[in-house]
C-alpha positions as CSV (number, residue, x, y, z in Angstrom):
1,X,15.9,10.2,1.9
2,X,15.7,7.1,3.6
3,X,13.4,6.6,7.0
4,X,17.4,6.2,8.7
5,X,19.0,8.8,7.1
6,X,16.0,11.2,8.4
7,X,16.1,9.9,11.7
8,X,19.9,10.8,12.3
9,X,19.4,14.1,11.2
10,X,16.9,14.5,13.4
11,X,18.5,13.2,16.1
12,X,21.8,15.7,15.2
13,X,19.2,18.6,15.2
14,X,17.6,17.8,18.7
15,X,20.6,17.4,20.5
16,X,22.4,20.5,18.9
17,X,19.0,22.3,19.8
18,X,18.4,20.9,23.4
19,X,22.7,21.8,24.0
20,X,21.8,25.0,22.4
21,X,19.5,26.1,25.2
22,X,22.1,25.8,28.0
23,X,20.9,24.9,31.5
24,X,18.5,28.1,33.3
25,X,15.7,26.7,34.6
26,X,12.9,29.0,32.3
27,X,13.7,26.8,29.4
28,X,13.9,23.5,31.1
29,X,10.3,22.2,29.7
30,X,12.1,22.2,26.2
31,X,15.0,20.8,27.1
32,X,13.2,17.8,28.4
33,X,11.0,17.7,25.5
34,X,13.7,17.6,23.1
35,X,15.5,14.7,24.9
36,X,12.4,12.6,25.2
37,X,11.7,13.8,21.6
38,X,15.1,12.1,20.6
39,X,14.6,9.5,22.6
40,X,11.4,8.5,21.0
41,X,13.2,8.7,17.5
42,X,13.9,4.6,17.2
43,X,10.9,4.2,19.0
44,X,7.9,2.4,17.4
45,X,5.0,4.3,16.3
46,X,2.2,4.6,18.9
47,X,-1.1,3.8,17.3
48,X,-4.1,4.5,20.1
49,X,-7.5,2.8,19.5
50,X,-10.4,5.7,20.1
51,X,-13.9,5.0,20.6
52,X,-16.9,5.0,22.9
53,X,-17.5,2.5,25.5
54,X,-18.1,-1.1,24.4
55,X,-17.0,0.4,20.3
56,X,-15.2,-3.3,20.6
57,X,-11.5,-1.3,20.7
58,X,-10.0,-4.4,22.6
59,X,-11.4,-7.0,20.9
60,X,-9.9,-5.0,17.6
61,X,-6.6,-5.0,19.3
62,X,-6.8,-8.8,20.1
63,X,-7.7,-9.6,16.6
64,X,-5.2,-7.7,15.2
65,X,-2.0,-9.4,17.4
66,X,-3.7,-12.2,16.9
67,X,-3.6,-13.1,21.2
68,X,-5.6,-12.1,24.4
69,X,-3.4,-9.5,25.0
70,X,-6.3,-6.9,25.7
71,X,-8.8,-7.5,28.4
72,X,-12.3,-7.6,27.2
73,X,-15.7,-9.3,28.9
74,X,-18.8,-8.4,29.5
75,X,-17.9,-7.3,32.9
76,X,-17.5,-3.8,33.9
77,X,-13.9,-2.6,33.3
78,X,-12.1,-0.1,35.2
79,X,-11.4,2.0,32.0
80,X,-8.1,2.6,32.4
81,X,-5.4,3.1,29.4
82,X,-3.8,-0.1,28.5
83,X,-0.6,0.2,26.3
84,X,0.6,-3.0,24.7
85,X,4.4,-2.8,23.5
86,X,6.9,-5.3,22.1
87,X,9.1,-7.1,24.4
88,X,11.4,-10.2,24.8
89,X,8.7,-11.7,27.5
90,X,4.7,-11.3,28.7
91,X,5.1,-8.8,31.3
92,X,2.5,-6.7,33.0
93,X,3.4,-2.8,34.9
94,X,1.1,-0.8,36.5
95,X,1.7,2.8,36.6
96,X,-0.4,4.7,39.5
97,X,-2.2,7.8,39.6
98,X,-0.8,9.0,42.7
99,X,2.9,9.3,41.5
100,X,4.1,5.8,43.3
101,X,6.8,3.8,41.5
102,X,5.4,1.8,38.9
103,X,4.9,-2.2,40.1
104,X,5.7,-5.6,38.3
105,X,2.4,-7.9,38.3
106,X,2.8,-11.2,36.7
107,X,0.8,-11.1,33.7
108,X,-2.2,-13.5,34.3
109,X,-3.4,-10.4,36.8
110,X,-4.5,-9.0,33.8
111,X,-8.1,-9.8,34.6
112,X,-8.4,-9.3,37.7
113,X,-6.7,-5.6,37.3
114,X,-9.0,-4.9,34.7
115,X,-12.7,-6.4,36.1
116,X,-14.6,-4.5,38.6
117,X,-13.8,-6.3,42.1
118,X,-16.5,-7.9,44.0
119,X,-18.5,-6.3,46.8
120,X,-16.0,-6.2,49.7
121,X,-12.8,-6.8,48.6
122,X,-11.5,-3.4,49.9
123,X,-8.1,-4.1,49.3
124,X,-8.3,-4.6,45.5
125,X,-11.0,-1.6,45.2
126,X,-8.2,0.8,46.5
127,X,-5.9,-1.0,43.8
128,X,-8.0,-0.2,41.3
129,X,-8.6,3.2,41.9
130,X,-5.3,4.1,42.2
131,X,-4.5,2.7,38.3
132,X,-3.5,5.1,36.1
133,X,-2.2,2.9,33.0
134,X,-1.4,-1.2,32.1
135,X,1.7,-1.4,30.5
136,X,1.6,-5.1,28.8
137,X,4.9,-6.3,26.7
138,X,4.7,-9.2,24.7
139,X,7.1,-10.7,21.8
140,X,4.2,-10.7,19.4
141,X,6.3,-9.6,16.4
142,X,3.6,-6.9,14.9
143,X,4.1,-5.0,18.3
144,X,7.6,-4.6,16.6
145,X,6.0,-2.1,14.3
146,X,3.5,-0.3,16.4
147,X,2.9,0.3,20.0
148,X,-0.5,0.1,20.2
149,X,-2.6,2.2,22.8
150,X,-6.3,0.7,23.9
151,X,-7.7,3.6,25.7
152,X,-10.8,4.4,27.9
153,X,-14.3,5.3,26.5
154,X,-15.2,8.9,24.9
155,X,-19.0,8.4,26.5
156,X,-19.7,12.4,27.5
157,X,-23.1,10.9,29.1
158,X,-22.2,7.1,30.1
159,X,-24.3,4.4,30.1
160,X,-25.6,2.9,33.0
161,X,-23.4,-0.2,33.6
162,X,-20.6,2.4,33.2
163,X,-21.3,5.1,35.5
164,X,-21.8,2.3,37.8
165,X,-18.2,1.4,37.5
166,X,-17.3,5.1,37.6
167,X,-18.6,5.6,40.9
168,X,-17.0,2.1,42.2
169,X,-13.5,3.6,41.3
170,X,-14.5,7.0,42.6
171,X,-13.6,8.5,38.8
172,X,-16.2,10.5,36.9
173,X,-16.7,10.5,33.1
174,X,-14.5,13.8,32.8
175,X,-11.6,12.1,34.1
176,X,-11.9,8.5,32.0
177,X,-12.4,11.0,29.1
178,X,-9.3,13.3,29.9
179,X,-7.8,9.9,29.9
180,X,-8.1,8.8,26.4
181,X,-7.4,12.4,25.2
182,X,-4.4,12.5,26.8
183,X,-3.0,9.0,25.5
184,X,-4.4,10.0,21.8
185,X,-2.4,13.3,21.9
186,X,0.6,11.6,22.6
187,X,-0.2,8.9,19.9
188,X,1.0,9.0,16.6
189,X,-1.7,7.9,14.6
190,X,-5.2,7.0,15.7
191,X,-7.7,3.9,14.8
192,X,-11.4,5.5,15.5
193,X,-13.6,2.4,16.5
194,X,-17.1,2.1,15.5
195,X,-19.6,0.2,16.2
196,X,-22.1,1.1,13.9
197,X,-22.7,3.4,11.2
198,X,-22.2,7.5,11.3
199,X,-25.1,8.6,13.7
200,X,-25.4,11.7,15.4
201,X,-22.8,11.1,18.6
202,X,-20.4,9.6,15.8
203,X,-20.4,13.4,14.5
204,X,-19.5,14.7,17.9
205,X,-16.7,11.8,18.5
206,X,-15.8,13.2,15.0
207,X,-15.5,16.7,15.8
208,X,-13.6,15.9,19.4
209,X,-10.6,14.4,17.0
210,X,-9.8,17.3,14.8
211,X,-10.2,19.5,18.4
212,X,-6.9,20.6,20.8
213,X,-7.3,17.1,22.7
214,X,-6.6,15.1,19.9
215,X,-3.7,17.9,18.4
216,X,-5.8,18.0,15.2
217,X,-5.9,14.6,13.5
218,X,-6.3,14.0,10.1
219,X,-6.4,11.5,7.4
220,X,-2.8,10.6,7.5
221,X,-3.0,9.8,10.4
222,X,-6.4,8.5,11.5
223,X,-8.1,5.1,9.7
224,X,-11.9,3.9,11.6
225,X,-13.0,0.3,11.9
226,X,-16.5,-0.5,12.0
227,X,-16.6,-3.4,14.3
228,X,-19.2,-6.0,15.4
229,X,-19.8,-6.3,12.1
230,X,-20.5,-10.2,12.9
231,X,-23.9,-8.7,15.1
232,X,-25.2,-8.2,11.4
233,X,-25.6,-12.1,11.1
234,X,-28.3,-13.7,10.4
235,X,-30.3,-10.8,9.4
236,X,-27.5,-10.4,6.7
237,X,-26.5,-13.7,5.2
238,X,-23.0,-11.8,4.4
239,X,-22.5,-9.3,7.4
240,X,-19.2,-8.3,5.7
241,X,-20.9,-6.7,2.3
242,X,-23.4,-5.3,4.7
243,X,-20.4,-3.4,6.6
244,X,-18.8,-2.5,3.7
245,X,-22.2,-1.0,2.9
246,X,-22.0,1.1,5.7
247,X,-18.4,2.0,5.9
248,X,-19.3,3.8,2.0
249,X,-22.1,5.8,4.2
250,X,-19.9,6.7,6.9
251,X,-17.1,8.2,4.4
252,X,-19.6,9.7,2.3
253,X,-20.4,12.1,5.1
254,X,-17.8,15.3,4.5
255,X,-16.9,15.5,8.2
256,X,-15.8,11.6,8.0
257,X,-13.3,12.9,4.8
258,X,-12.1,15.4,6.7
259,X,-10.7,13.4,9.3
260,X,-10.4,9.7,7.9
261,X,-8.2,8.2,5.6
262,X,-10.8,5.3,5.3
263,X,-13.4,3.1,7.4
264,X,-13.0,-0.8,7.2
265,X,-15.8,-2.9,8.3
266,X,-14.0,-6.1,10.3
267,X,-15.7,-9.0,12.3
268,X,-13.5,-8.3,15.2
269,X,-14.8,-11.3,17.4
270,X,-14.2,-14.1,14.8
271,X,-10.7,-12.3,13.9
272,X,-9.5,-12.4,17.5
273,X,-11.4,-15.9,17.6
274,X,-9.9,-17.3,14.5
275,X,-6.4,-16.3,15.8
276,X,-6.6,-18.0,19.4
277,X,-9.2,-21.1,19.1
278,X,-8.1,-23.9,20.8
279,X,-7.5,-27.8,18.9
280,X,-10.9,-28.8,21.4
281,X,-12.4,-25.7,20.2
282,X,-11.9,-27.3,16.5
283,X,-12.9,-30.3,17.0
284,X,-16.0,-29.2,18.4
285,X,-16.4,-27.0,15.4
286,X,-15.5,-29.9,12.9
287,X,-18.3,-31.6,14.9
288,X,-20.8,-29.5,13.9
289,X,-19.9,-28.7,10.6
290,X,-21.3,-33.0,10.2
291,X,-24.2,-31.1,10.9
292,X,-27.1,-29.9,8.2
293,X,-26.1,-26.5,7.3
294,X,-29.8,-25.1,7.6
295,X,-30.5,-27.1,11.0
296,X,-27.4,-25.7,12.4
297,X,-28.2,-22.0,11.3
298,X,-31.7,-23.0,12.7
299,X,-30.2,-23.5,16.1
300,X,-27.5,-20.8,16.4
301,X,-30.4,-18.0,15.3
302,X,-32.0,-19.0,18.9
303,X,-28.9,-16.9,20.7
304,X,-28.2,-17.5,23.7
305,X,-30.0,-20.8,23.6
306,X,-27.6,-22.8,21.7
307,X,-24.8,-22.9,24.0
308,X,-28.1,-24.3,27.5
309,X,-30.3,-26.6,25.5
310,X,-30.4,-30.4,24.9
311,X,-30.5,-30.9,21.2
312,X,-31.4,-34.5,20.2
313,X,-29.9,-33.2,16.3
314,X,-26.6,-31.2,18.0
315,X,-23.2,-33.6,18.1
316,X,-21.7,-31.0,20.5
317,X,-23.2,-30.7,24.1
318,X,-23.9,-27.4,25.6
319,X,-21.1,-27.3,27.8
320,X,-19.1,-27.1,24.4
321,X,-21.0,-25.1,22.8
322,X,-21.0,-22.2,25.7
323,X,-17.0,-21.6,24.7
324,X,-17.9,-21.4,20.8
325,X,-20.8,-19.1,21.2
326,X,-18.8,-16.8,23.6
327,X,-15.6,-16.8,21.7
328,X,-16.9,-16.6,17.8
329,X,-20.2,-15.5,18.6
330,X,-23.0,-16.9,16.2
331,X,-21.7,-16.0,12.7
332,X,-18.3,-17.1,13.5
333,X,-19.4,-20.1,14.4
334,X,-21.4,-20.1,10.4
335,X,-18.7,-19.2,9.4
336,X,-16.0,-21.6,10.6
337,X,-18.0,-24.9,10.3
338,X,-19.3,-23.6,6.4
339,X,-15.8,-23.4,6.0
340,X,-14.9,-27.0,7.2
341,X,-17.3,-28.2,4.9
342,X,-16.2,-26.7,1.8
343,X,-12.8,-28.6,2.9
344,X,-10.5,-26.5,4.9
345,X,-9.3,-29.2,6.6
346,X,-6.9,-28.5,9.6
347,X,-6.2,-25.5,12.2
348,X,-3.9,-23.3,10.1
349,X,-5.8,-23.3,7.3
350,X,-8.8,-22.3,9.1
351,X,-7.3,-19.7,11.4
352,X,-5.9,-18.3,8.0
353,X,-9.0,-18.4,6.0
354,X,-11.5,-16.9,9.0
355,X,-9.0,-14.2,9.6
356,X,-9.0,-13.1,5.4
357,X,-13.0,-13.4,5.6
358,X,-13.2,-10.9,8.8
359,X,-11.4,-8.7,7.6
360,X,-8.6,-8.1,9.6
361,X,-5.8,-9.3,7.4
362,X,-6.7,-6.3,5.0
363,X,-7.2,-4.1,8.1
364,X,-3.7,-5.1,9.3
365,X,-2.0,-4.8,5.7
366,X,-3.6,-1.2,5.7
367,X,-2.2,0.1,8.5
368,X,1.0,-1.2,7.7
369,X,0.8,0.4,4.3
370,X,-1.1,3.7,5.5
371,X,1.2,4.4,8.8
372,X,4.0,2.3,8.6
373,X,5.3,3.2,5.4
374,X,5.7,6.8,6.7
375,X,6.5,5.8,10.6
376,X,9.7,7.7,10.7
377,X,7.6,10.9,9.0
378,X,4.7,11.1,10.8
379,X,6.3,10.6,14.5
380,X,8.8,13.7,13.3
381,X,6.0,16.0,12.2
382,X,4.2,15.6,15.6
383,X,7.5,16.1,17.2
384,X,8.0,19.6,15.3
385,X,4.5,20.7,15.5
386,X,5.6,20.2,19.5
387,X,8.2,22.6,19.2
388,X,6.7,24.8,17.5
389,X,3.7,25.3,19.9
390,X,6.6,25.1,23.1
391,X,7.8,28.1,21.2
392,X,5.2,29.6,20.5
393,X,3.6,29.1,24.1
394,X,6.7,30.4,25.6
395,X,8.4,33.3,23.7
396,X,6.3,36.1,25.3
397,X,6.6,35.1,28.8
398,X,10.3,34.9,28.3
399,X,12.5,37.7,29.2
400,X,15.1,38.9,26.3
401,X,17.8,36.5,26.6
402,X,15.7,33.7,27.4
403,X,13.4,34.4,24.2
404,X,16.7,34.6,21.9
405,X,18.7,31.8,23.3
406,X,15.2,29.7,22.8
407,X,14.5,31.0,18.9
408,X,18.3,30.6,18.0
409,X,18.3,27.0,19.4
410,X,15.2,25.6,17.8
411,X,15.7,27.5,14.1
412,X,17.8,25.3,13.1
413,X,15.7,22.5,14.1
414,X,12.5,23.7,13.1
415,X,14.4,24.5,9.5
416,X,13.9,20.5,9.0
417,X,10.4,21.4,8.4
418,X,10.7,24.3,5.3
419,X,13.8,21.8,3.6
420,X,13.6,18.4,3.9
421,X,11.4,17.2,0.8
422,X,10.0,14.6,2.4
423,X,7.8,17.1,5.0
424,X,7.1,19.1,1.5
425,X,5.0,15.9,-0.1
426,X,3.4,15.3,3.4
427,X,2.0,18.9,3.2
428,X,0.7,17.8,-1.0
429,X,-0.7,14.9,1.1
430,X,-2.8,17.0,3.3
431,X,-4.1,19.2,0.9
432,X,-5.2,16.6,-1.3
433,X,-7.0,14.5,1.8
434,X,-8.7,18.6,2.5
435,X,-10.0,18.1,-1.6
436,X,-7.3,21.5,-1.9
437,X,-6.5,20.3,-5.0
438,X,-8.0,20.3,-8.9
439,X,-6.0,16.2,-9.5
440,X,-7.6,13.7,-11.8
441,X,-7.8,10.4,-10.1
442,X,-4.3,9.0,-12.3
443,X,-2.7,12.7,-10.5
444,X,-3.7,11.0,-6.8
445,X,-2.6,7.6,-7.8
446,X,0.6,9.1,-8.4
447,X,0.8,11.1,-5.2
448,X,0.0,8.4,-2.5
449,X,2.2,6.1,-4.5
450,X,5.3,8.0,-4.5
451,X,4.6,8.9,-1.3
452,X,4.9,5.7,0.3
453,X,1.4,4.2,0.5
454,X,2.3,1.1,-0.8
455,X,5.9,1.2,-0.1
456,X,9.2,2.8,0.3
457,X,11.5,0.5,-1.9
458,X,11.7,2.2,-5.7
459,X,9.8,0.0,-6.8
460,X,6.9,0.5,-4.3
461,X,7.2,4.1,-5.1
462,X,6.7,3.9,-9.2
463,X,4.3,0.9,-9.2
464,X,6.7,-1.8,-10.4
465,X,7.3,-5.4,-9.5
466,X,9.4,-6.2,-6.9
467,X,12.3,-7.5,-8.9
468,X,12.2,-4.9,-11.4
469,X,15.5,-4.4,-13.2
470,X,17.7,-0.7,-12.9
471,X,16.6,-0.2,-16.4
472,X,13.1,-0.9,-15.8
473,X,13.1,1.0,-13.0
474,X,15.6,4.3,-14.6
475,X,12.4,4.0,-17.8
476,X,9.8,4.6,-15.2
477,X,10.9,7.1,-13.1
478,X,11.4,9.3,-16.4
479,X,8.2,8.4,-17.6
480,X,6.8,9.5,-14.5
481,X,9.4,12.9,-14.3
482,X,8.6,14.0,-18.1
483,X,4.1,13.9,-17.2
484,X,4.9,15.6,-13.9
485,X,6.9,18.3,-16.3
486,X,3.8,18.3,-18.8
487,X,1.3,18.7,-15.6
488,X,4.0,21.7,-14.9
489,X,3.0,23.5,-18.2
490,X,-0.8,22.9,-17.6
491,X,-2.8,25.9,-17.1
492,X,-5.4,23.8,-15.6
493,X,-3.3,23.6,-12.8
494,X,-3.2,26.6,-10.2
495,X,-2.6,27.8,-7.3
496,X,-2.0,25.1,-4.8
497,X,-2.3,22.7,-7.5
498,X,0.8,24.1,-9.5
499,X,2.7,24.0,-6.2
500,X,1.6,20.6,-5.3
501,X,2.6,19.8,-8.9
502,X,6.5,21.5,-8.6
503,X,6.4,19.2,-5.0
504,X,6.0,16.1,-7.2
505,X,7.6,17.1,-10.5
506,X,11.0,16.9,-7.7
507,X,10.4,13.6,-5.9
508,X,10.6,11.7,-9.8
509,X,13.7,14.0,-10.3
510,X,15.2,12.8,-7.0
511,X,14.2,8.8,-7.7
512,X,15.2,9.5,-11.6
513,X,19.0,11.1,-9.3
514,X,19.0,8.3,-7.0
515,X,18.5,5.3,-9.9
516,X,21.6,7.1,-12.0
C-alpha cells in the first residue's frame, strides 16, 4: 500500500472514530486528539535534534538546510525550543509561556531573541523569559520533507556559562529539560547529537531516550551524529576517519544498538560553512590557498592567533581572516584552500565538494532514506501508540457508557494496527534492530530493503535499477517470493524468526500481485 493510500485510510478511521465518540465532555481529550491526529496526517515529519548543551544541534541543523536558519554563537542562548518548518517566506513567531497570543517578529530578530540581553535592558529580559518556542518558516525545499525541531540542552547538572543564563531567565535546568522532552515526545523521529564519543553521561542521555519522556525511541526512529568532528584537526590529519573511528565505538556499545539505527561522524561547522560562505569569503580562501600548504597549516595550528597577527608570509589580513576562522574553523579552512589547489575552481564546486567531505551530504541522504522512506508509517504508529495509551489511561476512570462508547469508537481504528501489512514488517523491523532474530546478513539485506530503506518505488524495494523493465522487475520479485518460501521450510528458523519470515514471505507475494 502506497504512503497515500494509507494516509486516507487513516484519515477515514479517525474521523469515524472521533464521530464515534459523540460530544460529553469525559471523552473530549480524545476527540481532540483524534482531530489533531488527522490533522497532522499531510503534515511533514517532525525530526527534533537532542543533545546536551553546546552537542553543536544548531550548527547540525544549519549544515543540513544548508542556511543560518538556527541561531548559534558563542553567546549564552536562552534555550528555548526552536522549530524550523517550510513556508512560502522567512518568517519568525514567538509562542509565549504565559498563554498570550503568539506574535509576528520580523526574522532578523532571530539573534537578538535568542542571545542573552545585556545588563539593563529590562524590557527585552522580560521578553525573554516569557519565550516558550521560535517558530521559523523558510522556503528551503528540504524543510518540505521534515520539520525539524532544535531543542534545549539535556545538561541534568549545567555548566557554568549555562546556569548563568538559567538564572538570567529565571528558568532552572528542570524546566529547559522538561522542554526538550516535551518537543522530542511529540517528534517523530529523533537525531541524538554528540559531541564526542560514548562516555559515561552519553549512557545516561542514552537511557533518558528509551524512558516515558522520550515515548520509548528506538532505532527506527532515532540516528546520532557525532559532531565537531573538525575539533579533531590537526592532531588528526583526516578528522573524518578519526570520527568514523569513534562512531564504530559508540555503536559497539549494546545500549547504543538498542536505541540507534547508526552514528555518523559530520564536520558540522565546515558543512553549515561550505553551504553559506560568502564570494569575499572565497576569494580570501583562494588567496590563501597561493599559500605554502605547510606554512599555512603552520599558521592556522596557532588558533586563535591566525585571525590577530601580522604575517609578513599571509596574503589575507587579519581582519579577513577573523570571518574564516569563525565560520570554518581551522580545518575547514585546510580543507577548502587544499581543495582550491587540487583545482576546484569556482563557488559551486567548492560548496559541493566541502559539503561531500564533511559529511553531511551522506548524513542528509540517510535520513532521507532512514525516515523519509517510511514518513507516512512511522508518524501513524506514534499516532496509534497515542490512542492506545488515551485508552488505556482512561477506561477505568470512565463510567459504563463512557468506557463502551470509547472502546467501540477507537476498535476500529486501532484494528489498522493488527491488519494493515505495512505495521506487520515495521514490528519484523523492531525485532531485528532488538537482535530478536536468528537472520544471516543476505536475510537483513532483504528486510530493510523491502521495507523501504532505500526506497519505496518497486524497484527500490527488490534492489533493481531505476529503469528496470516489468519483466525484470515480475523475475525478481519471484526470485525473491520462492527464497522467502525456502526460508519458510527451514527449521533453522523459529519462533519469532518463522513469524518474521511468514511477514516477509507476504510482502514479495504482494509486489509479485502488484507487478501482475
Amino acid at each position: 500500500m502506497s504512503g497515500s493510500e494509507l494516509r486516507e485510510r487513516a484519515r477515514a478511521a479517525f474521523a469515524t472514530a472521533g464521530a464515534a465518540l459523540g460530544t460529553g465532555e469525559p471523552l473530549r481529550p480524545v476527540r481532540e486528539a483524534l482531530a489533531a491526529h488527522r490533522e497532522r496526517l499531510d503534515a511533514p515529519m517532525r525530526v527534533a535534534l537532542v543533545g546536551r548543551v553546546s552537542s553543536g544541534k544548531s550548527t547540525l541543523a544549519n549544515a543540513m538546510l544548508g542556511g543560518e536558519l538556527a541561531p548559534t554563537g558563542v553567546e549564552e542562548l536562552t534555550f528555548n525550543v526552536n522549530w524550523l518548518r517550510y513556508g512560502s517566506s522567512r518568517e519568525l513567531t514567538v509562542h509565549f509561556r504565559d498563554g498570550r497570543r503568539p506574535e509576528r517578529r520580523d526574522a532578523v530578530e532571530l539573534a537578538e531573541l535568542t542571545v542573552r540581553a545585556r545588563d539593563g535592558d529590562r524590557e527585552r529580559q522580560r521578553l525573554l523569559k516569557a519565550i516558550d518556542y521560535l517558530v521559523i518558516t523558510d522556503p528551503n525545499p528540504y524543510l518540505k520533507a521534515f520539520d525539524l525541531v532544535d531543542t534545549p540542552g539535556l545538561d541534568s547538572v549545567f555548566h557554568n556559562d549555562s546556569q548563568n543564563t538559567l538564572r538570567f531567565l529565571g528558568r532552572t535546568g528542570d524546566e529547559v529539560r522538561a522542554a526538550s522532552e516535551a518537543q522530542a515526545s511529540k517528534a517523530d523521529a529523533l537525531v541524538v547529537v554528540f559531541a564526542r564519543g560514548l562516555a559515561a553521561n552519553e549512557e545516561e542521555l542514552l537511557a533518558d531516550f528509551v524512558g516515558p519522556g522520550f515515548g520509548g525511541s528506538g532505532p527506527i526512529t532515532t540516528i546520532a551524529a557525532l559532531t565537531k568532528v573538525e575539533l579533531a584537526w590537526p592532531q588528526h590529519p583526516d578528522p573524518m576517519a578519526e570520527g568514523r573511528h569513534l562512531a564504530e565505538r559508540v555503536m559497539a556499545a549494546a545500549s547504543a544498538r538498542r536505541v540507534l539505527y547508526d552514528v555518523r561522524p559530520v564536520a558540522s561547522l565546515v558543512g553549515a560553512a561550505a553551504a553559506t560562505f560568502t564570494d569575499d569569503e572565497f576569494g580570501a580562501l583562494a588567496e590563501l590557498s597561493t599559500m605554502d600548504a605547510e606554512t599555512l597549516e603552520k599558521r592556522l595550528r596557532r588558533g586563535p592567533y591566525f585571525a590577530t597577527r601580522e604575517y609578513d608570509d599571509v596574503p589575507v589580513p587579519p581582519q579577513r581572516r577573523a570571518p574564516l576562522l569563525r565560520r570554518f574553523g581551522q580545518y575547514g579552512i585546510a580543507l577548502a584552500t587544499g581543495l582550491l589547489r587540487e583545482g576546484v575552481a569556482d563557488p559551486a564546486a567548492l560548496r559541493a565538494e566541502m559539503t561531500a567531505r564533511s559529511g553531511m551530504t551522506e548524513f542528509k541522504r540517510l535520513l532521507v532514506d532512514h525516515f523519509g522512506n517510511r514518513a507516512d508509517l512511522i508518524k501513524l504508529r506514534g499516532m496509534l501508540d497515542h490512542v492506545y495509551q488515551l485508552r488505556d489511561g482512561l477506561t477505568d476512570r470512565l463510567p459504563p457508557r463512557d468506557r463502551m462508547t470509547l472502546l467501540d469508537a477507537v476498535g476500529p481504528l486501532l484494528s489498522l494496527d493488527h491488519n494493515e501489512h505495512a505495521f506487520k514488517e515495521l514490528d519484523v523491523l523492531r525485532h531485528y534492530y532488538d537482535g530478536e532474530l536468528t537472520f544471516t546478513e543476505q536475510d537483513a539485506a532483504d528486510l530493510l530493503r523491502v521495507t523501504g530503506e532505500h526506497g519505496t518505488s518497486l524497484a527500490d524495494r527488490l534492489g533493481l535499477p531505476p529503469g528496470a523493465s516489468r519483466d525484470e522487475l515480475a523475475a525478481a520479485a519471484r526470485e525473491r517470493l520462492g527464497g522467502w518460501a525456502e526460508r519458510d521450510l527451514d527449521p533453522a528458523y523459529s519462533g519469532r524468526s518463522r513469524r518474521a519470515v511468514q511477514i516477509l514471505r507476504r510482502s514479495y507475494e504482494r509486489l509479485v500481485g502488484t507487478i501482475r
